[in-house]
N, C-alpha and C positions, 0 to 999 in steps of 0.2 A: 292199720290198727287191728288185734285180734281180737277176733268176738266176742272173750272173755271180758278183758278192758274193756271193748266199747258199753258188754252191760252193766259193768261197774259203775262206769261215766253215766250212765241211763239213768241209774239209781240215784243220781245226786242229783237229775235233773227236777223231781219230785221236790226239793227246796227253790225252785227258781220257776217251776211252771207260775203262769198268773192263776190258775183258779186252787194253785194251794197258796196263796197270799194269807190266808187262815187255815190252815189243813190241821189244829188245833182243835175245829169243830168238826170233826171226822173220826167217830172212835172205831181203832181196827181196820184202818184203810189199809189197802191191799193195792199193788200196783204190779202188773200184769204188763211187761215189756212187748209181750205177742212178738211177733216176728220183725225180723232187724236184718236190712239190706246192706252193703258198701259199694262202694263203686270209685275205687282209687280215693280222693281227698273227701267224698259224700258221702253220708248214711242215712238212711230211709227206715225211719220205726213206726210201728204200728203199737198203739198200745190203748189199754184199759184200767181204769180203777175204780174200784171196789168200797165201800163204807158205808157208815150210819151217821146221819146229823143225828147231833149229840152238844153243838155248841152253836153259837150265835154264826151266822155266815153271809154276809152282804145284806146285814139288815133282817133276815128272817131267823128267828126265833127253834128251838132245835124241837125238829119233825119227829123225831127218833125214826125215819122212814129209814131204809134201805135203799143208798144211790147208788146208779151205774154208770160212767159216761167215757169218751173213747174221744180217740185223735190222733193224729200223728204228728213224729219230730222232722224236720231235716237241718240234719248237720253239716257242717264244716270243719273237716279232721287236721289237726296239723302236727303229726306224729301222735303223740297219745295226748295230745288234749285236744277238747272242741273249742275249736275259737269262733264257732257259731251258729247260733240255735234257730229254726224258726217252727212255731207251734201252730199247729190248728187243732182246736178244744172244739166239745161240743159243749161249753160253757151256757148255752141256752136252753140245752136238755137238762142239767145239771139243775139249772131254777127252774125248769117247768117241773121237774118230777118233786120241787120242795113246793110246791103248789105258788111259786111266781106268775105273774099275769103280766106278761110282755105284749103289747100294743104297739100299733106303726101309727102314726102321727096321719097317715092315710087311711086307714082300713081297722076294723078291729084283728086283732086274732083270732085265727082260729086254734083253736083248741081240741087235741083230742081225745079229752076229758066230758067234750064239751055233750050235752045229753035231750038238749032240746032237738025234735025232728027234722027244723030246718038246717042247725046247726050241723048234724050228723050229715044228711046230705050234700052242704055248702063242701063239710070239710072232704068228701070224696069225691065232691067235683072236682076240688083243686087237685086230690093227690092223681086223680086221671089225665090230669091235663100236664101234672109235673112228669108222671110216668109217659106221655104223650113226648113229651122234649127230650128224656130221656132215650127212650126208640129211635127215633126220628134222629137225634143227634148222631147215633152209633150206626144206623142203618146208612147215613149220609157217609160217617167214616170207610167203611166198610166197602162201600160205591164207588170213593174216588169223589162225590160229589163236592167238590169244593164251596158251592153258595150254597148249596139245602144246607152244610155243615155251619157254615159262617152264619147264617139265618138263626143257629139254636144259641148263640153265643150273646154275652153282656159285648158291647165292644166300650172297652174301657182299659184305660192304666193299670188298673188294681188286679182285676186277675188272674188266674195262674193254672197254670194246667203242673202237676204233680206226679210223679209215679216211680216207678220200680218196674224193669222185667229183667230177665236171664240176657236176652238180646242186645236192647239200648242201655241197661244200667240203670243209673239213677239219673231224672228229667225231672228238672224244674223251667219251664219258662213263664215271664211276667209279662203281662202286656198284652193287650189284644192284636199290636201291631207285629209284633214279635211271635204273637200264636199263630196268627194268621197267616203273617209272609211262609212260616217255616210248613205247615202241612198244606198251602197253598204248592210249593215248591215238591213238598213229598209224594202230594197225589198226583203232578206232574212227572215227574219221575216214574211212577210205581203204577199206572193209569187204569191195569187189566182194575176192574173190580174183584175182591176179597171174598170168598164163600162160607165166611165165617155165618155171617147173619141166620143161614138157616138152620143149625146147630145150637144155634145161643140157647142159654137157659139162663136165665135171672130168677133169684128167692131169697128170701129173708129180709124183705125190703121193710126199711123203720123211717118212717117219716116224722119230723118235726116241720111246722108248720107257722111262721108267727109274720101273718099282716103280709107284707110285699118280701120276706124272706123265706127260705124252705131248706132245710136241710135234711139231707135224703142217705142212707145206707142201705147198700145189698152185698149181695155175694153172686157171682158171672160163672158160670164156667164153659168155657172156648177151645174149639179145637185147633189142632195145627194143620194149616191146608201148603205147608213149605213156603211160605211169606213172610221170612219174620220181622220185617220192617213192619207189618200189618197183626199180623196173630197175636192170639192172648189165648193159649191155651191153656187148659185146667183150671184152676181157681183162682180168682182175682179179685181182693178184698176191692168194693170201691165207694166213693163219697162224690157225691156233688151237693155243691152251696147253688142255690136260686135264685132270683132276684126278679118279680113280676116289672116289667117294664111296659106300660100302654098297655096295661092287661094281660100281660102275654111274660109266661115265663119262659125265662131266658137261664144261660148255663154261668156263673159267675167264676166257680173253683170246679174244676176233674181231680180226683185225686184215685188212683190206682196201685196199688201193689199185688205182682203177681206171684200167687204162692205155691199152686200146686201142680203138680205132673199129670196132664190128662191121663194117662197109660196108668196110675197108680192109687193118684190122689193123695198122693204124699206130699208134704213138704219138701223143698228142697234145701 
């Protein structure tokens, strides 16, 4: 499909997304396709939209606030139509910022609104300790270590490891069984450890926070050490979903797409 097409097809996906189920109480929404990958029959989108409640939306009353919130698509191409969509919103950012109070049936929320002094500090105990799995998760990659790696992870049906690079293309896998056998297998394979780690830089980190879930964004930038089964060189938009299990947060969803040319900082 050419990339013209494909963001045509983008634009219509704004009537089927779930969190425009009302997008009637959005005056002047703006939707921002951000960067769009292919990969033979796949496509990989990053996107953003933009608006004002202004109308009634899953029971809250219009804010007249100014919302921002992001996601990606992955598609399933079958000549010029998509015969299949799947979406991940930040649909919980989206009600926190209309002043929603999302609660876990175990824990309250935290909130980072939230303005009492224990609150303040509770909520960056947790984002230390999400930022802690996050390290540790990528330090582990990067090693070869296959259990310190397995260790940061939900093991469950549901999850997904997601991405985009120039190298492997577009990677979707589900499953813990299925994530695991497969870079079980790679770091066997590929065994030297990776010298990416000491180069890393991470910034821009945006955390949402609610009870036993976390939803985390940053921006990576990595160099190339000639591995690219391993490297993530230059800019690497990335997302992970959290899930406190026995206290302890674990990696539920990875989602990466790599956008930029370390040599340049361009997109490609």
């Amino acid at each position: 499909m050419r990339r013209a097409s494909l963001f045509r097809w983008i634009a219509l996906l704004v009537l089927i997304c779930p969190v425009w189920s009302d997008a009637s109480a959005y005056a002047q929404a703006r939707r921002d396709s951000g960067d769009a990958r292919t990969d033979r029959n796949k496509a990989l989108v990053r996107r953003t939209v933009e608006g004002t409640h202004r109308g009634e939306f899953e029971g809250i009353p219009p804010t007249h606030k100014p919302v921002k919130w992001f996601g990606f698509d992955l598609l399933s191409l079958e000549g010029d139509r998509i015969a299949e969509g799947r979406f991940v919103s930040d649909s919980l950012g989206l009600l926190r910022q209309l002043g929603a109070t999302v609660s876990s049936p175990r824990a309250l929320a935290i909130s980072e609104s939230a303005t009492a002094p224990n609150d303040e500090a509770a909520l960056e105990r947790e984002k230390a300790a999400i930022v802690e799995v996050i390290e540790r998760q990528a330090a582990a990659f990067w090693a070869k270590d296959f259990q310190r790696w397995a260790d940061t992870w939900v093991h469950a049906p549901y999850i997904r490891r997601l991405g985009w690079s120039d190298s492997g293309g577009v990677v979707s896998v589900e499953g813990w069984d299925t994530i695991g056998a497969r870079m079980k297998k790679s770091m066997a394979d590929n065994p030297t450890p990776n010298a990416t780690p000491a180069k890393l830089v991470r910034e821009r980190l945006s955390f949402r926070i609610y009870g036993d879930v976390a939803w985390v964004t940053f921006e990576q930038h990595g160099v190339s050490t000639g591995e690219p089964r391993f490297d993530m060189p230059g800019l690497s938009h990335e997302t992970r979903i959290l899930e406190k299990h026995d206290g302890r947060w674990r990696v539920a969803y990875l989602g990466y797409l790599l956008a930029g040319s370390p040599d340049t900082g361009q997109k490609r």
